[in-house]
N, C-alpha and C positions, 0 to 999 in steps of 0.2 A: 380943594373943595370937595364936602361929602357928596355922599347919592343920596337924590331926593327923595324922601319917604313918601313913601305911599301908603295912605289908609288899606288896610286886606278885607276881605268883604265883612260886613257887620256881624255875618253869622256865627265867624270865627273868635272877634274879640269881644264880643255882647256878653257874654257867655262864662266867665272864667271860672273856671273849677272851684269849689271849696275848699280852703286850705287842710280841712278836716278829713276832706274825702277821700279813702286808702285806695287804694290801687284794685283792694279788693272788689272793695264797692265799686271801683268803674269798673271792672270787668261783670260783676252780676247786672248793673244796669244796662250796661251796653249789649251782655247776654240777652239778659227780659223784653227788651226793646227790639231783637232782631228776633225775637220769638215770634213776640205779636206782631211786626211787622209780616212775617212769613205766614204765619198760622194761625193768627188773631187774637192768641191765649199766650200765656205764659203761664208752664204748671213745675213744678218742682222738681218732679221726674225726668222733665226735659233738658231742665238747668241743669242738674245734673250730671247729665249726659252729655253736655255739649262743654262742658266745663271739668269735668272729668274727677269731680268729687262723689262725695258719701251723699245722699237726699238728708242726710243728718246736718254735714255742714249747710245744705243749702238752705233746711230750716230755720240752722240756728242765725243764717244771715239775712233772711227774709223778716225775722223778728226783729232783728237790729236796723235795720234799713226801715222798718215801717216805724220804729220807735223815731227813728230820724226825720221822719217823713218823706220818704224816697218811694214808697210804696205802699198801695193796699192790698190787702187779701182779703177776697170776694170771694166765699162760700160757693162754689160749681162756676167759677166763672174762672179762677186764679189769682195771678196778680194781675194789680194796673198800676202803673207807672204815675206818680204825681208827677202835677207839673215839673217841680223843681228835681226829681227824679228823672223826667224826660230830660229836660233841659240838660243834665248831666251827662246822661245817654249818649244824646245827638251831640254833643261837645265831643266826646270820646270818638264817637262813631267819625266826626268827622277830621278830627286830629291824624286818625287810623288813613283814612280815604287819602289824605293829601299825603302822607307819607308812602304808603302804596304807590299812586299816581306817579311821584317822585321815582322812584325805586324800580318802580315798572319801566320807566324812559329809561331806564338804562342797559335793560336787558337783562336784571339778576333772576333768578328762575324764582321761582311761587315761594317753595318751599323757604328759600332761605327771607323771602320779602316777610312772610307771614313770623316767623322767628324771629325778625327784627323788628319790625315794626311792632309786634306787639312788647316785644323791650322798650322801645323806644317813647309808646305812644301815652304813659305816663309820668314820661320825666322832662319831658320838654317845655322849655316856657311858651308864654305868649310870644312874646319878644321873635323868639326864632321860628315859631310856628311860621307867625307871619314871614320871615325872609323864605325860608320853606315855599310859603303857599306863592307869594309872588315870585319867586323862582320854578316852580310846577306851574304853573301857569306860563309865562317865557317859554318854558321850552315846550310846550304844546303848540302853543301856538306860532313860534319859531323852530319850525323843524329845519332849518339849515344850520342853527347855534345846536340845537339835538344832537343832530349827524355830526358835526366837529366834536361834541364832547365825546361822544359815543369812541369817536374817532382816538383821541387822546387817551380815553380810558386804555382803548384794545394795544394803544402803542406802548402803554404804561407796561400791562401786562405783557405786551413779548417781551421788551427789555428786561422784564424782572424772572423772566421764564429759561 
């Protein structure tokens, strides 16, 4: 007999990405989005910066992203994120969040979570998101199945040490 499926909260499968949508593009929306969540604007110079390109490439994808409709540019103001631009964002942002969550119960240090996780957080399907999320969820809220896995991983690694 299978395991019974569980719907994953609405947030996660409402949402599914654009088949069109390159990785690029989630990474500048999901940049622009924690901009203005942080600091109200999103300016090019910032993108930039936090994404570690030319303010050239950041033009030339702010032009392609508004052609697409992901974004507008507002004279003294920046960009703002359209809806459908949001909606991508917070998909990404949150794909990101549960695989961290994940990663973090296990005790792998930052540096390598943030390394992966950002490999990871545009190739995953829905399908697994969701085992993912209802698995990061389990073991939050069972921390005795936590401490055993935890437990397993560490014996893995002395054995192989």
């Amino acid at each position: 007999m299978g395991l019974r499926r569980r719907r994953a909260p609405a947030r996660l499968g409402e949402v599914p990405l654009p088949p069109q949508t390159t990785t690029a593009v989630q990474d500048y929306l999901e940049q622009i989005h924690q901009l203005i969540e942080a600091k109200g604007y999103a300016r090019a110079v910032d993108i930039a910066a936090h994404l570690g390109v030319s303010q050239a490439s950041v033009s030339a994808m702010i032009q392609r992203m508004g052609a697409e409709g992901f974004v507008v540019y507002e004279k003294y103001r920046g960009l703002i994120l359209t809806d459908k631009g949001r909606a991508i964002a917070c998909h990404v942002i949150e794909r990101h969040e549960i695989l961290t969550r994940l990663l973090r119960g296990f005790g792998i240090d930052e540096a390598t979570i943030y390394q992966d996780v950002e490999g990871m957080e545009h190739h995953i399907s829905s399908q697994t998101l969701e085992v993912l999320t209802l698995l990061t969820e389990e073991l939050e809220t069972n921390p005795s199945l936590a401490d055993k896995l935890r437990a397993r991983l560490a014996r893995g690694k002395a054995a192989g040490a």
